[in-house]
C-alpha positions in Angstrom: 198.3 64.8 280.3 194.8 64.5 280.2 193.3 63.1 277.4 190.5 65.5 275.6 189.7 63.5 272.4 186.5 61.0 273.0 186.0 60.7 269.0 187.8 58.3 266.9 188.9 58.3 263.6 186.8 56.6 260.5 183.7 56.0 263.5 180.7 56.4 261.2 178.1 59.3 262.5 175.1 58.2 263.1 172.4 60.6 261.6 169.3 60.9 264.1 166.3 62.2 262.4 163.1 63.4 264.9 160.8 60.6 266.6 158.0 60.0 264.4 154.4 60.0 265.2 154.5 62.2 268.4 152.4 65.2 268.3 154.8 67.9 268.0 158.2 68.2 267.3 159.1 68.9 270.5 160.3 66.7 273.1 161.4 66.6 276.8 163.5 63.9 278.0 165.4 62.5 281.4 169.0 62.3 280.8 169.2 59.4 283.5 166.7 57.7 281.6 168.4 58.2 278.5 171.9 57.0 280.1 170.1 54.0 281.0 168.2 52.7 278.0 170.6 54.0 275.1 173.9 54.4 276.7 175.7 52.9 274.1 174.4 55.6 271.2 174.9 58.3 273.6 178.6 57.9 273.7 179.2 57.1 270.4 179.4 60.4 267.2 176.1 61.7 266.8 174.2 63.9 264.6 171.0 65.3 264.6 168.8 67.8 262.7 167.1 68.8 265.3 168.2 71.3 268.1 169.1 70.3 272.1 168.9 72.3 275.2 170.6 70.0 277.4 170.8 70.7 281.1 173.0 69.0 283.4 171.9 69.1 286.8 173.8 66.5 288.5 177.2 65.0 288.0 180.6 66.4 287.0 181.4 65.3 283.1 182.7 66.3 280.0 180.9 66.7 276.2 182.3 66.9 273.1 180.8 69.2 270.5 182.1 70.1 267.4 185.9 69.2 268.7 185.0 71.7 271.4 185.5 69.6 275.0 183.2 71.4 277.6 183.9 71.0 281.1 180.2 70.7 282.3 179.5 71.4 286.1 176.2 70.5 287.8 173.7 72.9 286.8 174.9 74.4 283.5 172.9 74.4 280.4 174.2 73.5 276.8 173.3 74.5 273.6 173.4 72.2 270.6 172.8 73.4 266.9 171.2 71.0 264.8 173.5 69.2 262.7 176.7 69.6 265.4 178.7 66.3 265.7 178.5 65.5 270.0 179.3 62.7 272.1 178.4 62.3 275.5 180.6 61.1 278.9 181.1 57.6 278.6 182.8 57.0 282.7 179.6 58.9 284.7 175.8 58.9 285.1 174.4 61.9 284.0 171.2 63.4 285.5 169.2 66.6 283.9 166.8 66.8 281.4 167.4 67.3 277.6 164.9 69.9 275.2 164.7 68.5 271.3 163.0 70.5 268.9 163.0 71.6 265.3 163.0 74.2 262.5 159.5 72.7 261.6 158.4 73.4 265.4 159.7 76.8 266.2 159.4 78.8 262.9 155.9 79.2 262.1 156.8 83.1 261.0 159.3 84.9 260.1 159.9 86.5 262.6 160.3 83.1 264.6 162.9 82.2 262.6 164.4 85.5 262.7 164.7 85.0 266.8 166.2 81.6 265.9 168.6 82.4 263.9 169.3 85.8 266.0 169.9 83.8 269.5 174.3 83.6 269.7 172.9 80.3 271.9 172.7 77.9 268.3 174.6 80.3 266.3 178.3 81.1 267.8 181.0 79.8 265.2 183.2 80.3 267.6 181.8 78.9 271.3 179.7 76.6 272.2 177.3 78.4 274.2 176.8 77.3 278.1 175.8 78.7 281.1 175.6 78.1 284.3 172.2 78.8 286.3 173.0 78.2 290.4 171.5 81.4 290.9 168.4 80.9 288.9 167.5 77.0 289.4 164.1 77.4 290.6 163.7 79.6 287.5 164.0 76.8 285.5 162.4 74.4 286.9 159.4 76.2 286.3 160.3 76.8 282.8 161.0 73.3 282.4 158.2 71.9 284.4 155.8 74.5 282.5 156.9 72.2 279.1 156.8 68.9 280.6 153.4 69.8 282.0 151.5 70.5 279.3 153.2 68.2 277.1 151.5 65.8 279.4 148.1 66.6 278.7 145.8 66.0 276.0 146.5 67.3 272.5 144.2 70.4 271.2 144.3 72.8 268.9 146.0 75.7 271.6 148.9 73.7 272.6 151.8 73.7 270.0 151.2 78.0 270.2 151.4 77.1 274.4 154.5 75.5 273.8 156.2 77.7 271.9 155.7 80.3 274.3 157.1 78.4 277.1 160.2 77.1 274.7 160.4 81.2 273.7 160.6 82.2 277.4 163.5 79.2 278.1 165.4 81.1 275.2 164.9 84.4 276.6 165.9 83.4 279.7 168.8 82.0 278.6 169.7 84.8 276.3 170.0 86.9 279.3 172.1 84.9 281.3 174.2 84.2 278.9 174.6 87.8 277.8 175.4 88.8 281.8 178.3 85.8 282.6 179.7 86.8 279.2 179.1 90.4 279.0 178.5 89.7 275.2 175.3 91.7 273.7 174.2 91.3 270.7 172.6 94.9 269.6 169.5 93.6 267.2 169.3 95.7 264.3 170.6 95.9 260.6 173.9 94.5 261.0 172.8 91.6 262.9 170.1 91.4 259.9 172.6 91.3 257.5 175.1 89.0 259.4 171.8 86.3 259.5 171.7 86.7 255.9 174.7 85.9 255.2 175.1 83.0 257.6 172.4 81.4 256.0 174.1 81.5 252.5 177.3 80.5 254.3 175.6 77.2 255.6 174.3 76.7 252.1 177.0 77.4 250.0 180.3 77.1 251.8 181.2 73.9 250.2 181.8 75.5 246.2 181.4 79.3 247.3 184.5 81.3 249.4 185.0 84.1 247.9 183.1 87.2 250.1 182.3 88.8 246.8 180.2 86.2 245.4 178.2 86.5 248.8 177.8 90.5 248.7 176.5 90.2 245.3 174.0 87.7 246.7 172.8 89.3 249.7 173.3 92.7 247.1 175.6 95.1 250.1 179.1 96.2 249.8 181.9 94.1 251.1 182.7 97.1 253.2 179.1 96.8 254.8 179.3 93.3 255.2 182.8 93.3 256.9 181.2 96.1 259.1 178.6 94.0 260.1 180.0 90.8 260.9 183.0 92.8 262.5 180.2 94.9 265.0 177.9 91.4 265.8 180.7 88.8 265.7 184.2 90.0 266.3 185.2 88.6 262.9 185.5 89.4 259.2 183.3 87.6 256.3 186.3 85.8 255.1 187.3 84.5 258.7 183.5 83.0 259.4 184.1 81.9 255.5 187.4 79.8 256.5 185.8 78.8 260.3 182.8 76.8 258.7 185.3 74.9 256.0 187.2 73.7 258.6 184.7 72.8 260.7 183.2 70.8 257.9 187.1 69.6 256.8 187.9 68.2 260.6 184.4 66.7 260.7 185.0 64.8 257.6 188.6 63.7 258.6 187.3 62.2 261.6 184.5 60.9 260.6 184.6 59.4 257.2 187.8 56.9 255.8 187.3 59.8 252.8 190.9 60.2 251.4 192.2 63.7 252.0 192.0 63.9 248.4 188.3 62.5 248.1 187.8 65.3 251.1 189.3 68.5 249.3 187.0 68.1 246.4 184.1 67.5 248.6 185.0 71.1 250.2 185.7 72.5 246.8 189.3 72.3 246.1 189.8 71.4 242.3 193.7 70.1 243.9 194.1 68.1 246.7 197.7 70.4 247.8 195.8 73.1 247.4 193.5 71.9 250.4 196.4 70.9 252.2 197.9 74.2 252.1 194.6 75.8 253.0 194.2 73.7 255.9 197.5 73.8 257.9 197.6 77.5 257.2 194.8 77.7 259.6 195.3 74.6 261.5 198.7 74.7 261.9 198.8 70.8 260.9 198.2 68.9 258.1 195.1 66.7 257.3 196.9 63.5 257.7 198.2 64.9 260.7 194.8 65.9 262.6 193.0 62.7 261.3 196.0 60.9 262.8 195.5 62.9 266.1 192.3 61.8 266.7 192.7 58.1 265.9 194.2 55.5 268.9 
């Protein structure tokens, strides 16, 4: 059988924080370079609080996101929400190009940050968005050689708006063709509003907070509106996307840390460790000790 797991248990994650001193937060880089000068980091747990657009244009390998394994194929794109937990192939050369920016980059309004948070491409719970762009290579190239090309001239007071515009475009782009290979559309509007909303307490809160009510009040709707909401722009109810970003957090911590399960549960907000066992074979279907143990040779 093959094996899917590249993680190990107790490896620490290494945190990556933006390069300093460049003049934007926003970065293009080769991935063959990359491969080549910091192969070592590359295959090894990483975070980052920044956001990729990684795009794999030669060589057939496989990425781990979030416990997700991803199949790539040349020529597919992958998106990476800041703070996701990735490692890259550690048996082949990569060539592509990978896209960093951040928060403090993109959102200048709010309606940039609206589109941000909007875009399924950073913000399924339940995918890790790809897609493959055969049919539209020479599309972006030019989106990606309209970034690397004016990141390679000098600095003035037009080009951070310049590149934002091209980084826009890439997303819009990539909206699309993401929206016709998975015949998923996202209708923007009220619900999706209010589905942002509530996401953005979710991130914030779901380590002492599960209870859907406590959120309504908060974001002051119905639960009926809510569950309507999150039902019509994600396919899910509140308390599912509640119980999808504990576990996320749970598994990441299991793997990640030498945490006790104990030490782990109150982390998550569990006042008894049993009670955090229960909660987490019930939607795992195995125990903590049990996944930890999975993902450890």
């Amino acid at each position: 059988m093959e094996p899917i797991i590249f993680f190990r248990v107790n490896q620490d994650i290494e945190k990556y924080v933006f390069k300093e001193g460049l003049p934007h937060e926003f970065e293009i880089k080769s991935l063959a370079t990359l491969y080549k000068d910091f192969r070592k980091d590359l295959i090894k747990p990483q975070r980052t609080d920044f956001y990729q657009i990684i795009w794999f244009k030669k060589g057939i390998s496989k990425h781990m996101v979030d416990f997700n394994l991803i199949k790539i194929q040349p020529n597919t794109l992958l998106f990476v929400d800041k703070n996701s937990i990735q490692c890259f192939d550690e048996t082949v050369q990569i060539e592509g190009e990978i896209l960093l920016f951040t928060d403090n980059f993109f959102c200048k309004t709010e309606e940039d940050t609206r589109f941000l948070r909007s875009s399924m491409l950073f913000n399924d719970l339940y995918a890790i968005s790809t897609i493959q762009i055969q049919e539209r290579t020479s599309l972006f190239n030019n989106l990606f050689r309209f970034i690397a090309t004016e990141l390679s001239k000098v600095t003035d007071i037009y080009q951070s708006d310049i590149l934002r515009n091209h980084l826009k475009n890439l997303l819009l782009f990539s909206e699309r063709e993401r929206q016709n290979q998975h015949s998923a559309i996202i209708s923007k509007g009220s619900d999706l509003d209010c589905v942002i909303k509530f996401r953005n307490l979710l991130d914030k809160q779901f380590h002492f907070q599960k209870s859907v009510t406590k959120y309504t009040d908060q974001l002051n709707v119905t639960q009926k509106r809510l569950n309507n909401a999150t039902l019509k722009v994600m396919d899910v109810t509140p308390k599912q996307m509640i119980d999808a970003r504990v576990i996320l957090e749970a598994k990441r911590l299991l793997v990640h840390t030498a945490d006790s399960v104990k030490e782990i549960g109150y982390t998550l907000g569990f006042e008894e460790p049993t009670n955090f066992v229960k909660y987490f074979k019930k939607h795992q279907t195995t125990t903590p000790i049990e996944f930890r143990n999975k993902f450890g040779n």
